[in-house]
GUBA-121049 format. One line per field, with one value per residue (C-alpha): z, x, y. Coordinates in steps of 0.2 Angstrom, whole numbers. Layout:
BEGIN
zz	(Z,...)
xx	(X,...)
yy	(Y,...)
# end
This chain:
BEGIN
zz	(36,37,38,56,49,32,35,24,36,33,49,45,60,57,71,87,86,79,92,112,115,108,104,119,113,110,97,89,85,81,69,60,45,41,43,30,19,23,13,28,38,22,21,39,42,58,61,77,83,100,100,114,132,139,149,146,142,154,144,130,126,108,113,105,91,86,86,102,109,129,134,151,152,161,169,173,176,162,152,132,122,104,93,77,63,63,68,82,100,107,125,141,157,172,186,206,203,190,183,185,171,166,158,145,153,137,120,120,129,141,155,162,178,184,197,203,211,227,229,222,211,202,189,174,163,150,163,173,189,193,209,219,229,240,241,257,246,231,217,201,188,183,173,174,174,163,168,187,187,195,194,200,209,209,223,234,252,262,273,292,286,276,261,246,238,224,229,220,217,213,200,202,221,222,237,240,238,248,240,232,243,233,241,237,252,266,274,273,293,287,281,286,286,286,295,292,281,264,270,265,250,247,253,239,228,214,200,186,179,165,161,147,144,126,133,151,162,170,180,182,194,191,209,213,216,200,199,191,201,192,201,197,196,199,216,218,223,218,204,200,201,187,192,179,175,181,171,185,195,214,215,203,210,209,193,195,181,175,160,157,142,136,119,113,110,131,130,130,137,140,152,153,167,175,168,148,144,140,141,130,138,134,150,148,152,165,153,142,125,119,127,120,124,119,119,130,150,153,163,149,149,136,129,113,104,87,85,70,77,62,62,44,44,58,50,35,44,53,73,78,96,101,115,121,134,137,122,109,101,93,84,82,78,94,85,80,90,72,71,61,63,76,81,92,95,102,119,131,131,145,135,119,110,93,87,83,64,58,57,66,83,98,112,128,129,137,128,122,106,106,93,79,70,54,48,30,30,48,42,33,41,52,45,51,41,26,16,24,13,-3,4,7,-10,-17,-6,-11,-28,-31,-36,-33,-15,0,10,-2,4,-9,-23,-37,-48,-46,-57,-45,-32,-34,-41,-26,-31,-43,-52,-51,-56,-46,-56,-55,-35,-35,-45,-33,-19,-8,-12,4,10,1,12,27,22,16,5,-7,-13,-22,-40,-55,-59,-48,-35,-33,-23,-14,-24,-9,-7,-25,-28,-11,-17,-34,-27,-18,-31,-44,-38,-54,-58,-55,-69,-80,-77,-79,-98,-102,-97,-108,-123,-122,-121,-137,-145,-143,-150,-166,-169,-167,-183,-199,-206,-224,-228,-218,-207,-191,-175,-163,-151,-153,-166,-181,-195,-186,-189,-206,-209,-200,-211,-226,-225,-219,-234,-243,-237,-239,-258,-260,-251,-262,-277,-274,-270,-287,-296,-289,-292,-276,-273,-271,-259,-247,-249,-245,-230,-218,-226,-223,-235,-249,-238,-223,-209,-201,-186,-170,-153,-143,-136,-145,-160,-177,-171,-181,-177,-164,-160,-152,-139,-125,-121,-135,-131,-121,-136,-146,-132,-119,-124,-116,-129,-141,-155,-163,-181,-179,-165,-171,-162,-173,-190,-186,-183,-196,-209,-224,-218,-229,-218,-216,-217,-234,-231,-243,-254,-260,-275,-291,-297,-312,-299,-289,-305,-311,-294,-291,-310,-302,-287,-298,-310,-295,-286,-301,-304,-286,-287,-302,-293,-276,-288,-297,-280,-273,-288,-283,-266,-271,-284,-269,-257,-259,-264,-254,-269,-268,-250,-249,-262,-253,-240,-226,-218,-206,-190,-187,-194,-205,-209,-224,-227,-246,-255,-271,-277,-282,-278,-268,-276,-273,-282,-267,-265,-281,-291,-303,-321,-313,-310,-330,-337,-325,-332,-350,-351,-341,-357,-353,-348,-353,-340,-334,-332,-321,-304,-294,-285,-277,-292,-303,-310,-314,-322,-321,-333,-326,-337,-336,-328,-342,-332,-335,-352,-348,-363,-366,-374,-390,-380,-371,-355,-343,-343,-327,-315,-302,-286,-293,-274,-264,-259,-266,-256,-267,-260,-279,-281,-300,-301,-297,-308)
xx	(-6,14,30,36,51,59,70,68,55,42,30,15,6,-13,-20,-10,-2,14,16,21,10,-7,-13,-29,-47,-49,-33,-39,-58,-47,-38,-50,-53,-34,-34,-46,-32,-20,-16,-10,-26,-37,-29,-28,-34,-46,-45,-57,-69,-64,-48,-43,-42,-43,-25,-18,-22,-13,-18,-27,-32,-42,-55,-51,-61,-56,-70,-68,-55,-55,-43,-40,-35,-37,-44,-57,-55,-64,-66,-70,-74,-75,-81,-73,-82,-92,-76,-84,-86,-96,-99,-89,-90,-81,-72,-70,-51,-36,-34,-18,-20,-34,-39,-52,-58,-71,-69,-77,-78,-92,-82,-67,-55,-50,-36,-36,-22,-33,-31,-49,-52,-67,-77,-86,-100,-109,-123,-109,-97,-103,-93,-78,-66,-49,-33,-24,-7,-6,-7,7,2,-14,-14,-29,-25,-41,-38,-40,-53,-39,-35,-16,-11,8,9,21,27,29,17,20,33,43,37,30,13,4,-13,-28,-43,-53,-69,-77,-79,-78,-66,-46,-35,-21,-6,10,26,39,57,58,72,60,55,63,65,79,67,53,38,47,41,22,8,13,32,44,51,66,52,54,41,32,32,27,17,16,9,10,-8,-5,5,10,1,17,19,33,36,47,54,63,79,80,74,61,52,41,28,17,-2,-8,4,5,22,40,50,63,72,81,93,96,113,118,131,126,139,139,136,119,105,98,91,74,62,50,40,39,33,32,32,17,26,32,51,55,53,60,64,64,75,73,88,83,90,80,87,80,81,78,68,82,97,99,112,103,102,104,105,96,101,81,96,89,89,72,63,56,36,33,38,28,33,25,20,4,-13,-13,0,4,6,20,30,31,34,50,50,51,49,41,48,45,49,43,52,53,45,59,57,69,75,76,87,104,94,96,85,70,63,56,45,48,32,34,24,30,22,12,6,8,-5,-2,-19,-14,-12,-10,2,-7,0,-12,-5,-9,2,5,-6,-23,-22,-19,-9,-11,4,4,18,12,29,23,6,-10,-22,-37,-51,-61,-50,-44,-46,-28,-19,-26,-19,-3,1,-5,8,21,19,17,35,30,25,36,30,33,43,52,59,56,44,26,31,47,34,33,50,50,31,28,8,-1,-21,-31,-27,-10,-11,-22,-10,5,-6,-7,-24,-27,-17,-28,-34,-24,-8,2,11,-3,-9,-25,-21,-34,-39,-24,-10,5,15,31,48,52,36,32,50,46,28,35,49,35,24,38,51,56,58,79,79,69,82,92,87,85,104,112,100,105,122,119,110,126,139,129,125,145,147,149,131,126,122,106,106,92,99,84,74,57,45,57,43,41,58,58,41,47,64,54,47,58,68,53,51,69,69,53,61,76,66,57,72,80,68,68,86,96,112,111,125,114,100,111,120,108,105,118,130,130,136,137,131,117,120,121,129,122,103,99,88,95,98,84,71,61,74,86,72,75,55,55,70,59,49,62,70,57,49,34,29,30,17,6,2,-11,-22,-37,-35,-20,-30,-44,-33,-21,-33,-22,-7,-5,-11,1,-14,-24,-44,-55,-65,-83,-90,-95,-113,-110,-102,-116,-127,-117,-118,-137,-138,-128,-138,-156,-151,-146,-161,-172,-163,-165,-186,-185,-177,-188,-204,-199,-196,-212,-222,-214,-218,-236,-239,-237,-250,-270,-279,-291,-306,-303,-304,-322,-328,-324,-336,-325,-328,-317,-322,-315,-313,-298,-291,-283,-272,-274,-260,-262,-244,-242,-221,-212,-204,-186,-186,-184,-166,-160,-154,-166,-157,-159,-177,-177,-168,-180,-197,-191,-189,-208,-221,-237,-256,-272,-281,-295,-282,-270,-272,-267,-253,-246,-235,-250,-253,-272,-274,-290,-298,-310,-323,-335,-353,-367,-383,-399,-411,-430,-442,-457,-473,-479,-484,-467,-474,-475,-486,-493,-490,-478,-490,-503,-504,-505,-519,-523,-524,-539,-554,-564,-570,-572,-554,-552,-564)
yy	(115,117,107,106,95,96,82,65,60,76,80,90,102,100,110,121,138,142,153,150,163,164,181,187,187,205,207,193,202,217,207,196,212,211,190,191,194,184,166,156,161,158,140,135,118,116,96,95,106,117,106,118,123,140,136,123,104,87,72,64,47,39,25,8,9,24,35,45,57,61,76,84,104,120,130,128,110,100,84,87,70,73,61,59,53,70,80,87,92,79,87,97,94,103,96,99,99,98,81,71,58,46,30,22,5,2,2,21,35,26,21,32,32,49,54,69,80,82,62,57,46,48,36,45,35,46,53,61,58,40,37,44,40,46,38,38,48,58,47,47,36,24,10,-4,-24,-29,-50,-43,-27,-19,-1,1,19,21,34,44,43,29,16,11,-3,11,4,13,9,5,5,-10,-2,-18,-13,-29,-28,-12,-7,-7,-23,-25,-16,-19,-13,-8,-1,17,22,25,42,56,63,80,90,98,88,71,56,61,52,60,63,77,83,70,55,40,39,26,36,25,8,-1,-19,-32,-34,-43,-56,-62,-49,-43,-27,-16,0,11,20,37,25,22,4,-5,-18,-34,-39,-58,-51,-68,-74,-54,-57,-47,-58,-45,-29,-19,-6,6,11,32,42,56,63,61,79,79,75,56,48,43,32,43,31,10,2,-15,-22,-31,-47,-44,-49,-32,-16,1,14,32,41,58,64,60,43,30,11,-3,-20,-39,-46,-59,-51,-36,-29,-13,-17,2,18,33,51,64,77,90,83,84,70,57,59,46,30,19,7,9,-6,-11,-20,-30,-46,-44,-25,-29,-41,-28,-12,-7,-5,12,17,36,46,63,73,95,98,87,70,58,43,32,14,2,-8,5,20,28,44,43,58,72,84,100,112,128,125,113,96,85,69,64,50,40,35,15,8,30,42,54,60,70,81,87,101,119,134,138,123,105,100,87,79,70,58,51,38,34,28,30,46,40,35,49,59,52,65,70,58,68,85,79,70,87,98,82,85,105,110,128,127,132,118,104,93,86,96,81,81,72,59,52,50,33,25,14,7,-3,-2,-18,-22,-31,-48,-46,-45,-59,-70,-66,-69,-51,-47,-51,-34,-20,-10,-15,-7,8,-4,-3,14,13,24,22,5,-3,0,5,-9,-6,-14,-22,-31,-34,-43,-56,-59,-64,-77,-83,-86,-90,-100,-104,-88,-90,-103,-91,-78,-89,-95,-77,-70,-86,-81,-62,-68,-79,-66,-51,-67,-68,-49,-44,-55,-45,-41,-34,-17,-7,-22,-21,-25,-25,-38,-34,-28,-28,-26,-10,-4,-8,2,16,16,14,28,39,33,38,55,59,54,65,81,78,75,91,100,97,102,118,119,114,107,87,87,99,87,70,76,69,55,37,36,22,6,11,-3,1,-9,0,-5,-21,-20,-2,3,13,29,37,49,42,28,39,44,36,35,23,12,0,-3,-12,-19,-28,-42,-37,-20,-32,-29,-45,-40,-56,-50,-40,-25,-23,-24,-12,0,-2,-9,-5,-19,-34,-49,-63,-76,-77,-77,-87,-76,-79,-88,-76,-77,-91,-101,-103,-103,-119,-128,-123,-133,-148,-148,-147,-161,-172,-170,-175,-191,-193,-192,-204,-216,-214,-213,-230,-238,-232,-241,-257,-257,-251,-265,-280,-269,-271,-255,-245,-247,-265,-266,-257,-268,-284,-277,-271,-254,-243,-244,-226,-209,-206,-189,-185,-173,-165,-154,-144,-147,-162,-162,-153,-137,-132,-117,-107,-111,-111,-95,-85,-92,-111,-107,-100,-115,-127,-119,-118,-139,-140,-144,-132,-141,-137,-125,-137,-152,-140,-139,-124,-122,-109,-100,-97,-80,-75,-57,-48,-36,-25,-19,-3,-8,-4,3,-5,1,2,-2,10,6,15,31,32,30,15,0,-2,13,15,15,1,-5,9,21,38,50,60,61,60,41,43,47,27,21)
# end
C-alpha cells in the first residue's frame, strides 16, 4: 500500500500497477524466486480478488447497498461482479461485443442495462443475458429515469427532421417511446458518408445525460454544439438551453459537453467540456458560477459531487466536487475551486466510481489492474473493508516509514480531536452521531471528537456558558490584583491543590537539610551544600498563573496541575485516603468505648431494669387482687367447655444476662441468695457434674463343699444312656 499523493491531503493506491506496462505472464513466473525477497512484494495489499482484465477495463459501477461491484473490460468481452463482503469474485461472464457503459437498475447486481458498441442493448439478471435489443444509431450515454421505467440513449447522428435523438426504452412496457429531439447542427453532407442513417464524421451528436433523481426529475443533454438542453419528464417537453461559454480560438476545433451532473439538492449542476473546463452553474442564472481548468486539455469523462447519503453527515462535511479526465482525478472546492487534492495513475483512465458515504475510489482504466484509491480525510473505508482505517493510522504514525505521511509524531494525531466518553456525548447531545461520522473516532473507552464540533455542541448545550466565561475572566483578573501585593516570606502563589505544594516543599526542605546534615559531618563546606537552596528571605512568589519553580513545578507536564481547576485533588474523598492512609484527616471520627465504660453502663442498664420488674410485679398484684381465681371458679361448679393449652416455662423471669458483660453477670450472681436443691427448679444455666465410678462384678456364694447348690442343667436332658446315672 503506497502514497500516490504526499501533499496535506495523502491518497493511498490499494490495488493497480505502478507501472503503465504490466510485466507478461512468463517473466512474472520467472520472477516469482527473486519476488520472494523483495519488502514491497511481501507487503502488497490485494483488496479484491481477480480485480483485473486481461486488456483493459471501460466502466465500473457499486450496487446501492454497497455489497456488489460490476465492471466491464477486455478482451475478451466480459462482465466480473465481485461481491464484497467475502472480498471476492463472485462470477465471469463473456460478452458478444465490447461494452460501452452500463447501469444498476436494483439495489444489487440483479438487474443491469448494457449498451454495446454494436448498438444492442442488452438486459442481464443473475441467470444470464435476459433480453436484447438494437438501436437504430450508436448509442453514447445511458442513464435510467426510475419515476418513468425509462432507460434514456443519448445517441449520434441525426433523424429524418435533422434532429438528434435520445432514444426511451420504456421497461415497464417493454418497447421504444417516442424520443427526445434535441438540436445538434444537423447532418453533415462534406464528407464522405454524410447524409446517411448514422451520418458522417462531423454529424452532431448527444453525447451525454444526467438527471435529478433526488429532487425534481429534470433531465439535461449535453450536444456536440456545446449546449446543454433540459427536458420536463412529465410534459416531455424542451424548458431550456445553456450555452456554455468557449475561450477556443476560431481556428481550434469546437467545444463539445462531454459529462452533466446534478447536485442532490437539484439547484445546481455542472458541466464538463471537450476541451477540459468544467463550469458550475446555479439553474437560476445562465451566468457560470466558477470555471475549473483539470489542467491537461483532455475531454472531461467525469463529474461527482461528493456529496454524504446521511443528512447530518452533510451539513458537517465540506462540498467537494470529483473530476477526472485520461489523466488525472482532482478534487476540489465548488465554492473558490480551491484544490483539495489529486490523483494521477500511470495508465489512462475510462471511469472512475466513488463508493457513496467512503473515501474509497474504483476505476475502470487502461492496463491489466483496476485500481483502488483510498482518501482517509475523504471518508471513513467501506464497510467491507474496514480494517483499512487500522492500516493507515499505523502508516500515519510510524516516524520511520517512507510512506508515512506526516513527519509528526503519533501523539499530534489528534490536536484537532478532542476525547469524549460516552456520557459526556450524551450530555451534549451528539450520541446520536456515533457511528455515522468520521467526526467521531472510536479510541478506548471513548472518542475523539473534532474541535470544531465539540465547541458548537457545547454552545448548544450551554448557552450560558458565555456568562460562566464570563464570571471566571473577572475572578482571574481579581485573583492577579491581590497576588501583585507584597506577600511574606516562602509565600505560595498557586490556584489549585495548595496543600500539595506545601507537602512537596516540606519535604524537599527536609531532604535538603538531611543532605546538608550529612554533609557536614563528613567534613564539607556549608557554602557548597546551601547554594542550591533559597537564600534566608527571599520571596518565593513566582510570576502570575505559575507554580514555585521547584523540581517538578517547572515541568511543564505538571503545570496544569496547579493551574486548572479541574486536576484539582479532594483530600475528603475516600479514594484519596486509601491511598494516602498516613494524612491527618481534616474530620475527627468518634472512637469507641473502653471496656470499664461499657461495664459501667451495662451496671446502669441492670439496675434500671430491676427497678423496672419491681414496679411491673407490684402492678400486676393489684390488677390480680380485683380478678376471681381459677380454684375458686372450679369449686363453684363451673367447668370449661373447651380445651385449654398452657404454655409452662422452667424460668421463672426472664434472664438478661445475655447482653450484659461478664463482670455485670459476676456482680449480679454475687447479690442472688443460694436455694435448697429440692426447692430449685431448673433452668437453663445449671451445672450438674458426674462422677463416674468403676462397675464391681458380681460375687457367687458357695456352699461348704465349694461347689454349687443345684446344678447348672437341672432341666435339661442327659444325653447318657445309663438310667442309674439319674436315680
Amino acid at each position: 500500500m503506497k502514497i500516490s499523493n504526499h501533499s496535506a491531503i495523502p491518497v493511498y493506491t490499494i490495488a493497480g500497477s505502478s507501472t503503465a506496462r504490466p510485466l507478461p505472464e512468463w517473466l512474472i513466473r520467472k520472477r516469482k524466486r527473486s519476488l520472494k525477497h523483495d519488502p514491497e512484494f511481501a507487503n502488497r495489499v490485494e483488496l479484491l480478488q481477480d480485480f483485473e482484465f486481461e486488456e483493459a477495463s471501460s466502466c465500473v459501477r457499486s450496487s446501492e447497498d454497497g455489497d456488489w461491484v460490476m465492471s466491464t473490460g477486455t478482451y475478451k468481452p466480459q462482465i466480473h461482479v465481485h461481491y464484497l463482503p467475502h472480498l471476492s469474485l463472485s462470477f465471469a461472464r463473456h460478452t458478444d461485443t465490447i461494452n460501452e457503459t452500463f447501469i444498476l437498475l436494483s439495489s444489487d447486481y440483479s438487474k443491469s442495462l448494457h449498451l454495446q458498441t454494436d448498438r444492442f442493448v442488452q438486459l442481464h439478471t443473475p441467470q444470464g443475458c435476459h433480453y436484447s435489443t438494437r438501436i437504430p444509431r450508436y448509442g453514447r450515454d445511458l442513464i435510467y429515469d426510475r419515476r418513468s421505467a425509462e432507460a434514456l440513449i443519448p445517441s449520434t447522428g441525426v433523424n429524418e427532421d435533422g434532429y438528434g435523438e435520445v432514444f426511451r426504452l420504456n421497461l415497464e412496457v417493454g418497447r421504444f417511446m417516442k424520443g427526445y429531439e434535441v438540436d445538434v447542427g444537423g447532418d453533415d453532407y462534406d464528407t464522405v458518408g454524410g447524409g446517411a442513417l448514422q451520418g458522417g464524421i462531423n454529424t452532431g451528436s448527444a453525447n451525454t445525460a444526467a438527471i435529478a433523481e433526488h429532487s425534481h426529475n429534470l433531465l439535461a443533454f449535453g450536444t456536440s454544439l456545446g449546449t446543454v438542453e433540459f427536458w420536463d419528464s412529465r410534459s416531455r417537453s424542451r424548458v431550456g438551453v445553456l450555452q456554455l461559454p468557449s475561450d477556443a480560438s476560431p481556428m481550434d476545433s469546437r467545444s463539445e459537453v462531454t459529462a452533466l451532473e446534478f447536485h442532490r439538492s437539484g439547484l445546481s449542476f455542472a458541466a464538463g467540456s471537450s476541451t477540459g473546463l468544467i463550469h458550475l452553474y446555479d439553474l437560476r442564472s445562465p451566468i457560470p458560477l466558477l470555471k475549473k481548468d483539470q489542467g491537461y486539455g483532455y475531454p472531461i469523462q467525469n463529474l461527482k459531487f461528493l456529496d454524504s447519503t446521511s443528512t447530518t453527515r452533510a451539513q458537517t462535511l465540506e462540498p467537494k466536487i470529483l473530476s477526472s479526465d485520461k489523466r488525472i482525478i482532482k478534487i476540489w472546492d465548488p465554492r473558490d475551486g480551491t484544490p483539495w487534492t489529486s490523483v494521477e495513475p500511470a495508465v489512462d483512465l475510462n471511469h472512475v466510481e466513488w463508493c457513496p458515504d467512503s473515501g474509497m475510489l474504483l476505476t475502470a482504466n487502461e492496463g491489466r489492474q483496476q485500481h483502488a484509491f483510498f482518501i482517509p480525510q475523504l471518508g471513513p473505508a467501506p464497510k467491507w473493508c474496514s480494517f483499512l482505517d487500522n492500516m493507515v493510522e499505523e502508516m500515519a504514525e510510524d516516524s520511520n516509514d517512507p510512506n508515512a505521511f506526516t513527519s509528526s509524531s503519533g501523539g499530534e494525531i489528534y490536536d484537532n480531536y478532542k476525547f469524549l466518553t460516552v456520557p459526556q456525548l450524551r450530555a451534549l447531545n451528539i450520541d446520536h452521531l456515533i457511528g455515522t461520522t468520521s467526526l467521531l473516532r472510536p479510541y478506548m473507552h471513548g472518542y475523539f471528537v473534532a474541535q470544531e464540533l465539540y465547541e458548537q455542541a457545547r454552545l448548544i448545550s450551554n448557552p450560558d456558558m458565555w456568562q460562566e466565561q464570563r464570571a471566571k475572566t473577572i475572578q482571574e483578573k481579581i485573583n492577579k490584583e491581590r497576588e501583585s501585593r507584597i506577600r511574606g516570606n516562602k509565600k505560595i502563589t498557586v490556584k489549585v491543590n495548595r496543600k500539595l505544594v506545601e507537602r512537596i516543599l516540606e519535604r524537599d526542605e527536609k531532604n535538603e537539610r538531611r543532605k546538608a546534615k550529612r554533609v557536614l559531618e563528613k567534613g564539607g563546606d556549608d557554602d557548597a551544600v546551601g547554594a542550591n537552596r533559597p537564600a534566608e528571605g527571599v520571596d518565593m512568589v513566582e510570576e502570575e498563573g505559575k507554580a514555585p519553580s521547584s523540581g517538578v513545578f517547572k515541568d511543564p507536564r505538571f503545570a496544569q496541575l496547579f493551574q486548572d481547576e479541574d486536576f484539582e485533588i479532594d483530600e475528603q474523598s475516600r479514594e484519596f485516603q486509601a491511598h494516602n492512609a498516613s494524612t491527618k484527616p481534616t474530620t475527627r471520627i468518634p472512637r469507641g468505648l473502653t471496656a470499664v465504660e461499657e461495664e459501667e453502663l451495662a451496671e446502669h442498664y441492670e439496675s434500671s431494669t430491676e427497678e423496672s420488674e419491681d414496679e411491673e410485679a407490684t402492678r400486676q398484684r393489684r390488677r390480680d387482687a380485683g380478678r376471681i381465681s381459677s380454684a375458686s371458679y372450679k369449686k363453684s361448679g363451673h367447668v370449661s367447655q373447651h380445651p385449654q393449652m398452657v404454655v409452662s416455662s422452667s424460668i421463672r423471669k426472664p434472664q438478661r444476662n445475655r447482653d450484659l458483660s461478664f463482670g455485670a453477670r459476676a456482680a449480679t450472681m454475687k447479690g442472688k441468695r443460694t436455694t435448697s436443691a429440692k426447692n430449685q427448679v431448673l433452668s437453663g444455666d445449671k451445672e450438674i457434674t458426674f462422677a463416674p465410678t468403676q462397675k464391681q462384678k458380681p460375687e457367687f456364694t458357695d456352699d461348704t463343699r465349694g461347689g454349687r447348690k443345684t446344678s447348672r442343667f437341672k432341666d435339661r436332658r442327659s444325653a447318657s444312656g445309663n438310667t442309674f446315672r439319674n436315680m
